[in-house]
C-alpha positions in Angstrom: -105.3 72.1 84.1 -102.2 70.5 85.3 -100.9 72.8 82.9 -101.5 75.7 83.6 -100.8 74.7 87.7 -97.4 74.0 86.5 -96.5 77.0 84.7 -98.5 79.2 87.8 -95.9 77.5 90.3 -92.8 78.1 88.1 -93.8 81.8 87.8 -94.0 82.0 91.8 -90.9 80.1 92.1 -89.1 82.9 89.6 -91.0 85.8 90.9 -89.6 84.3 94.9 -85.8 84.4 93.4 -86.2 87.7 92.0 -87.5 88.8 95.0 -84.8 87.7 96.9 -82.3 88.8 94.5 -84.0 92.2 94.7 -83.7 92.2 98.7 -79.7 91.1 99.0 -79.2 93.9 96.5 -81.0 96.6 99.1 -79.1 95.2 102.0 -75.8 95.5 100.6 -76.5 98.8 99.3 -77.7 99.5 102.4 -74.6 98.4 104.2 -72.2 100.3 101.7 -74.4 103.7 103.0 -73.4 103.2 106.3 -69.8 102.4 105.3 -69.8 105.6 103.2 -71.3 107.8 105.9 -69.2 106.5 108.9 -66.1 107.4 105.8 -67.2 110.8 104.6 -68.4 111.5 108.5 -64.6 111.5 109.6 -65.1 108.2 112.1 -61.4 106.5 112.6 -60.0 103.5 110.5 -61.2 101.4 113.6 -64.3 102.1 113.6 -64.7 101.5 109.8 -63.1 98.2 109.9 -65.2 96.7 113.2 -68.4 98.5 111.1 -67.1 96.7 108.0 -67.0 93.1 110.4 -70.7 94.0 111.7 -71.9 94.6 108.2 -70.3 91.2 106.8 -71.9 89.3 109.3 -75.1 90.8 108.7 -75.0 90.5 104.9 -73.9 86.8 105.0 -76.2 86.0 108.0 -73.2 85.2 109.9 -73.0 84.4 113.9 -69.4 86.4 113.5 -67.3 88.4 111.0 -63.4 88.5 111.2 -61.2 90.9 109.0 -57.4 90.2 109.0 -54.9 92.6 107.7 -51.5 91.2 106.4 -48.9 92.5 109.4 -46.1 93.9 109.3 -44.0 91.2 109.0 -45.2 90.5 106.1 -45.9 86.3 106.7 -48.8 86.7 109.0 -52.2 88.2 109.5 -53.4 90.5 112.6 -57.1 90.3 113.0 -58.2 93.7 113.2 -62.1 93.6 113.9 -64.4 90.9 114.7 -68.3 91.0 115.3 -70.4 88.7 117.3 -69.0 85.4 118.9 -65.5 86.1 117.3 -64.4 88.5 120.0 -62.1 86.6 121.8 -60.0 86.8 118.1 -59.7 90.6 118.7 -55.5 91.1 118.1 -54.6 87.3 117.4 -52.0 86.5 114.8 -52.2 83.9 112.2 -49.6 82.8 109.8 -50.3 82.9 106.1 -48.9 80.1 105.4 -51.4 77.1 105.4 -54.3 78.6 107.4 -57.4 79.6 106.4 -56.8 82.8 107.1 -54.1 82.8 104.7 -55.9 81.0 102.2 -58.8 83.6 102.4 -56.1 86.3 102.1 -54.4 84.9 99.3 -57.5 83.7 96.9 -59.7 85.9 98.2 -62.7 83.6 98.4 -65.1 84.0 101.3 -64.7 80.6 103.7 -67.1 79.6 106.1 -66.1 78.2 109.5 -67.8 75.9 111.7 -66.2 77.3 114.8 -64.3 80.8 114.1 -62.4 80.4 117.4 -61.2 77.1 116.7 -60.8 76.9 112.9 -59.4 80.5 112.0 -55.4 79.6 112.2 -56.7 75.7 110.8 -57.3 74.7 107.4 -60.6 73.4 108.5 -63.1 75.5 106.0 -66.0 75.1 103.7 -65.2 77.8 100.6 -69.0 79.3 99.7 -69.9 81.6 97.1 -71.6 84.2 98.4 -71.5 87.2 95.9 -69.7 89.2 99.0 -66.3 89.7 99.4 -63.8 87.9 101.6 -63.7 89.4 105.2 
């Protein structure tokens, strides 16, 4: 009897993480839809970029998204679109050099901040592997 309760709970426990799996798999599918459509529908590099912050938040269950484009200096990153409590960030620049921003830039591993407004130019960051990429 113990058993069988045994093997019944490891099935559940499977059948919950292929649920789950199934689920982040619609969402980002979902996500890369509206990306497409805002694309193909002529909206402006702006738009796509902030829409790409709000989707990046959403898919990582994120309070904010930040996306950072190398400037044209070439040694420091502008941040281009932010979503949620990150607005304050809008048109900041960060050196590459020894920030996180650089480090996410450079490795392209998604980082995970305490505080985005006081960590994003720090090194202060927690790398997490999220099957999403770097924003």
């Amino acid at each position: 009897m113990i058993a069988a309760l045994a093997a019944a709970a490891g099935v559940a426990i499977d059948n919950a993480g292929l649920y789950e799996d199934t689920r982040r798999r619609q969402r980002l599918s979902e996500a890369i839809s509206r990306i497409n459509q805002a694309m193909l529908g002529g909206a402006d590099t702006d738009e796509i970029i902030a829409l790409l912050a709000r989707q990046a938040a959403e898919l990582t269950d994120a309070d904010s998204a930040m996306i950072s484009l190398p400037a044209h200096d070439g040694v420091s990153t502008l941040v281009e679109a932010v979503y949620g409590l990150a607005e304050g960030m809008l048109g900041q620049q960060f050196p590459v050099e020894g920030t996180v921003t650089g480090q996410v830039l450079t490795t392209g591993k998604t980082l995970v901040l305490a505080n985005i407004a006081s960590s994003a130019g720090s090194r202060q960051a927690t790398q997490r592997s999220s099957g999403f990429p770097a924003c």
